[in-house]
C-alpha positions in Angstrom: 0.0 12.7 13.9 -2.4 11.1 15.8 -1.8 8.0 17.3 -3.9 5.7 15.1 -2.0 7.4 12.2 1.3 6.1 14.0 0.0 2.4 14.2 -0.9 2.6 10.7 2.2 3.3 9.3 4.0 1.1 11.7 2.2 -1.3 10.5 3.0 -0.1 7.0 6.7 0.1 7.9 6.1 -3.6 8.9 4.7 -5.5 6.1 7.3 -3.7 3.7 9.7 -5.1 5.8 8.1 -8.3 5.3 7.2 -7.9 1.7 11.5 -7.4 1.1 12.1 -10.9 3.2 9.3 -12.9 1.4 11.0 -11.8 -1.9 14.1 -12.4 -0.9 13.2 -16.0 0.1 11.5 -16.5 -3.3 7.7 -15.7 -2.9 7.0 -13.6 -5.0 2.6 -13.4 -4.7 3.4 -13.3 -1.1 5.8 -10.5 -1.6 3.3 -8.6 -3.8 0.4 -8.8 -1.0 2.7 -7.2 1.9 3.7 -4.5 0.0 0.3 -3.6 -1.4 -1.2 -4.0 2.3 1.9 -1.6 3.2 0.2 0.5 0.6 -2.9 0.2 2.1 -2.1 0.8 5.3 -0.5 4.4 4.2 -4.0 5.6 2.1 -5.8 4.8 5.8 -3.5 6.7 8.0 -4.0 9.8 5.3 -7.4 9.0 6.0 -7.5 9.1 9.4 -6.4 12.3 9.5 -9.2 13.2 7.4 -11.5 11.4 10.4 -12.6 9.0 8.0 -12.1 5.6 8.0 -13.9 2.8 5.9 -14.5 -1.3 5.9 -13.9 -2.2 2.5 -10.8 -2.4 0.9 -12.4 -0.8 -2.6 -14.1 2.4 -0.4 -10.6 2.7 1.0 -8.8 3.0 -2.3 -11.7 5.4 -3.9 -11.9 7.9 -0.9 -8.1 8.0 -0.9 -8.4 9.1 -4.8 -11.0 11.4 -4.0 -9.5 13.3 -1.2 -5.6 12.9 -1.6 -5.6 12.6 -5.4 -7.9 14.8 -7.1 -7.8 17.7 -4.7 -3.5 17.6 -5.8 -2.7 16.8 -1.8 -0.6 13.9 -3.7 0.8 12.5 -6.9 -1.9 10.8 -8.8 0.7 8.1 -9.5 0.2 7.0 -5.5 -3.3 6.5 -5.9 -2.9 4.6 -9.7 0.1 2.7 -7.9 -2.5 1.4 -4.8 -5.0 0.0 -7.5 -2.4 -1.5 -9.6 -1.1 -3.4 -6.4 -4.1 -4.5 -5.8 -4.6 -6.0 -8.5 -1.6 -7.7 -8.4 -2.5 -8.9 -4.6 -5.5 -9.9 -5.5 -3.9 -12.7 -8.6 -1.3 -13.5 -6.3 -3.9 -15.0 -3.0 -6.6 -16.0 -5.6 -5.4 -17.4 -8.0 -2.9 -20.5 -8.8 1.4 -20.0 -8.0 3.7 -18.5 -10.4 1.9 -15.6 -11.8 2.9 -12.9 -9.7 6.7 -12.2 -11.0 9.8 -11.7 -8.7 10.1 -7.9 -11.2 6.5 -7.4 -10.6 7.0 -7.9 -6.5 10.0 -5.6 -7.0 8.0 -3.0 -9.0 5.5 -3.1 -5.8 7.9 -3.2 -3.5 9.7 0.0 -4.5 6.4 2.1 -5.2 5.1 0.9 -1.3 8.5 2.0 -0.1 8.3 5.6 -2.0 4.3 5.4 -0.3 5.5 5.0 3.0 8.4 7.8 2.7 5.8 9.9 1.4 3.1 9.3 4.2 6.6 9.7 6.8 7.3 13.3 5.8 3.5 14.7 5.4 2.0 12.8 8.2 4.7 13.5 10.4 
């Protein structure tokens, strides 16, 4: 693991942390943007292992699907989960309170925490 892998998924470790706290303290949308960032923050330390590394959030999510998902290296559900989350982060900053659900935070909650276990054992 190199050592930009490591802050990654510290960093990953972090926000889903955070993601669980904001929930608990009903905030849902904020909630939903941690964990998808902890998401996030997993499909660029796989990447950095690959030596690739990319600015946009949308180049991020593709080259993940194209090198981790497609080739079998992980579950296609990880990469459908990241662009779901997404989503979901994206509704939750942009647009108005209230329609990012405490089930839906959950939902992304518990598929970053299964991302990050993931990243843990084949990183490592």
């Amino acid at each position: 693991m190199t050592p930009e892998q490591q802050d990654l998924l510290q960093k990953a470790t972090s926000s889903l942390e955070a993601a669980r706290v904001l929930l608990a303290n009903s905030f849902p949308e904020f909630a939903a943007s941690r964990a998808y960032y902890a998401m996030f923050y997993v499909a660029e330390a796989f990447l950095e292992g690959e030596g690739l590394s990319f600015s946009k959030h949308s180049a991020v999510i593709s080259a993940f699907g194209q090198q981790f998902a497609r080739t079998g290296r992980v579950p296609v559900e990880f990469h459908r989960n990241l662009i779901t989350a997404e989503q979901i982060r994206l509704q939750g900053d942009y647009q108005s309170q209230g329609n990012v659900s405490p089930t839906q935070a959950q939902i992304l909650i518990d598929q970053a925490d299964e991302f990050v276990t993931l990243a843990q054992r084949q990183i490592s």
